[in-house]
Every structure is written in structure tokens, then in C-alpha cells.
C-alpha positions in Angstrom: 0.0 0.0 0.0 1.7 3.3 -0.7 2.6 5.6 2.0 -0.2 8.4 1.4 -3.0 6.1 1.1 -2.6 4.5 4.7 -5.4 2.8 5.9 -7.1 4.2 8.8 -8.4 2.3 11.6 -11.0 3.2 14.3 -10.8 7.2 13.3 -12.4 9.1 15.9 -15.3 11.1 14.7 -15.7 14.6 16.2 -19.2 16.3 16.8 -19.2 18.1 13.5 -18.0 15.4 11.2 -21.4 13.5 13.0 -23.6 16.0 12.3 -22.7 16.6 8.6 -24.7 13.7 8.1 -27.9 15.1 8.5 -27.0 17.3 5.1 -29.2 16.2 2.7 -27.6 15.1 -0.7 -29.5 15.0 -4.3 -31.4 12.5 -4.2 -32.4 9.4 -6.5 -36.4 9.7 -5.4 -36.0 8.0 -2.4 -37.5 9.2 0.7 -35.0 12.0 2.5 -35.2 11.0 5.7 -34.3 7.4 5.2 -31.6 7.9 2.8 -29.7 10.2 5.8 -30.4 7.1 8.0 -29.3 4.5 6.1 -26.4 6.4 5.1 -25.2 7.5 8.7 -25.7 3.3 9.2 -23.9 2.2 6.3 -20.7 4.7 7.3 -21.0 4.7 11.2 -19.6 2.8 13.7 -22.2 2.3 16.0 -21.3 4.4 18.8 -20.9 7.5 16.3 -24.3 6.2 15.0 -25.4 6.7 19.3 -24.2 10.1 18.7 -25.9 10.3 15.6 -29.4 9.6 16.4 -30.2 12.0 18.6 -29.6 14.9 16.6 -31.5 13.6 13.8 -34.5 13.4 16.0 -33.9 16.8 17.0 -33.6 18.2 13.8 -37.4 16.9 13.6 -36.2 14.2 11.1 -38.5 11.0 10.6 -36.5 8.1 12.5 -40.0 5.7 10.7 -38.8 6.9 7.9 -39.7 4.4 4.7 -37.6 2.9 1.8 -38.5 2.1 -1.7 -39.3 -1.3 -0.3 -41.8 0.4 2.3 -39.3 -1.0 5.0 -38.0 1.5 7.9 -34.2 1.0 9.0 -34.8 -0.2 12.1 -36.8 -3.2 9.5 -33.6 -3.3 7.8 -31.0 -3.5 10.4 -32.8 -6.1 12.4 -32.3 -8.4 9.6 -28.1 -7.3 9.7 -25.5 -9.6 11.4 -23.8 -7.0 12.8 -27.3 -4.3 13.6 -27.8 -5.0 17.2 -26.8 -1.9 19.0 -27.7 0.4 15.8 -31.1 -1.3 16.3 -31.4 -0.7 19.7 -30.5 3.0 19.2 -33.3 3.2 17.0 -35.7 2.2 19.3 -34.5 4.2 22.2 -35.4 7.2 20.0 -38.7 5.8 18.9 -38.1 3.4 15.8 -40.7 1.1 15.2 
């Protein structure tokens, strides 16, 4: 691997770099809400996702938020390997 393209591993996130996540970006028609979700999940560890949650929530965000497939991300996470604790996150801040 060359020198400037080091892999990092376990990067600290600070507060701001969490909260750029709730910047929407152009969409492909699917629902805004779940989009941010699913992409603060997919690039998240899950205690940044912790962190994550609860200004999403306050930014009056839908956390039941549907997909194309009419599935929320709590639905889709459940069914994840690995989606324990962002599932239970979710439903601390009212996923269903």
C-alpha cells in the first residue's frame, strides 16, 4: 500500500463530522429521511451512530422513515448480522 494512502483504523469522529450527516444530498427519489439514516448506518460505527441519532431526531427528522421497499431502518437492520446496537438506538429514540 503506498505511503499516502494509509489505511485508517478506528478514526475518531468529532461532533461536526457527526452531524454533517444530517446534510441532505441530491437524491435518486428516495424518501430523504431514510436515505440520511441509512447512510449515517452504512458509514457509522455504531457508537458515532449513538451520537448520531439523537440529533436527527432533533432536527425533527423521521427516525420511521420508509424505503423504496416500504421497510424502515430499524426493519432493515434487524435483519443485519452485525445491527444489534444500531437497532437498539433506533428504538430508544422511537423506531418502530
Amino acid at each position: 500500500m503506498r505511503k499516502d494512502k494509509a489505511k485508517v483504523l478506528d478514526e475518531q469522529w468529532d461532533d461536526e463530522r457527526v452531524a454533517s450527516f444530517l446534510e441532505p444530498r441530491p437524491g435518486d427519489g428516495e424518501n430523504a429521511d431514510f436515505q440520511l439514516l441509512l447512510r449515517a448506518y452504512q458509514s457509522m460505527r455504531d457508537s458515532d451512530f449513538a451520537r448520531f441519532i439523537p440529533l436527527f431526531c432533533d432536527a425533527g427528522r423521521d427516525i420511521n422513515a420508509l424505503g423504496r421497499d416500504g421497510k424502515t431502518l430499524l426493519e432493515e437492520v434487524s435483519e443485519h448480522r452485525y445491527g444489534t446496537p444500531y437497532a437498539e438506538t433506533l428504538k430508544a429514540h422511537g423506531a418502530r
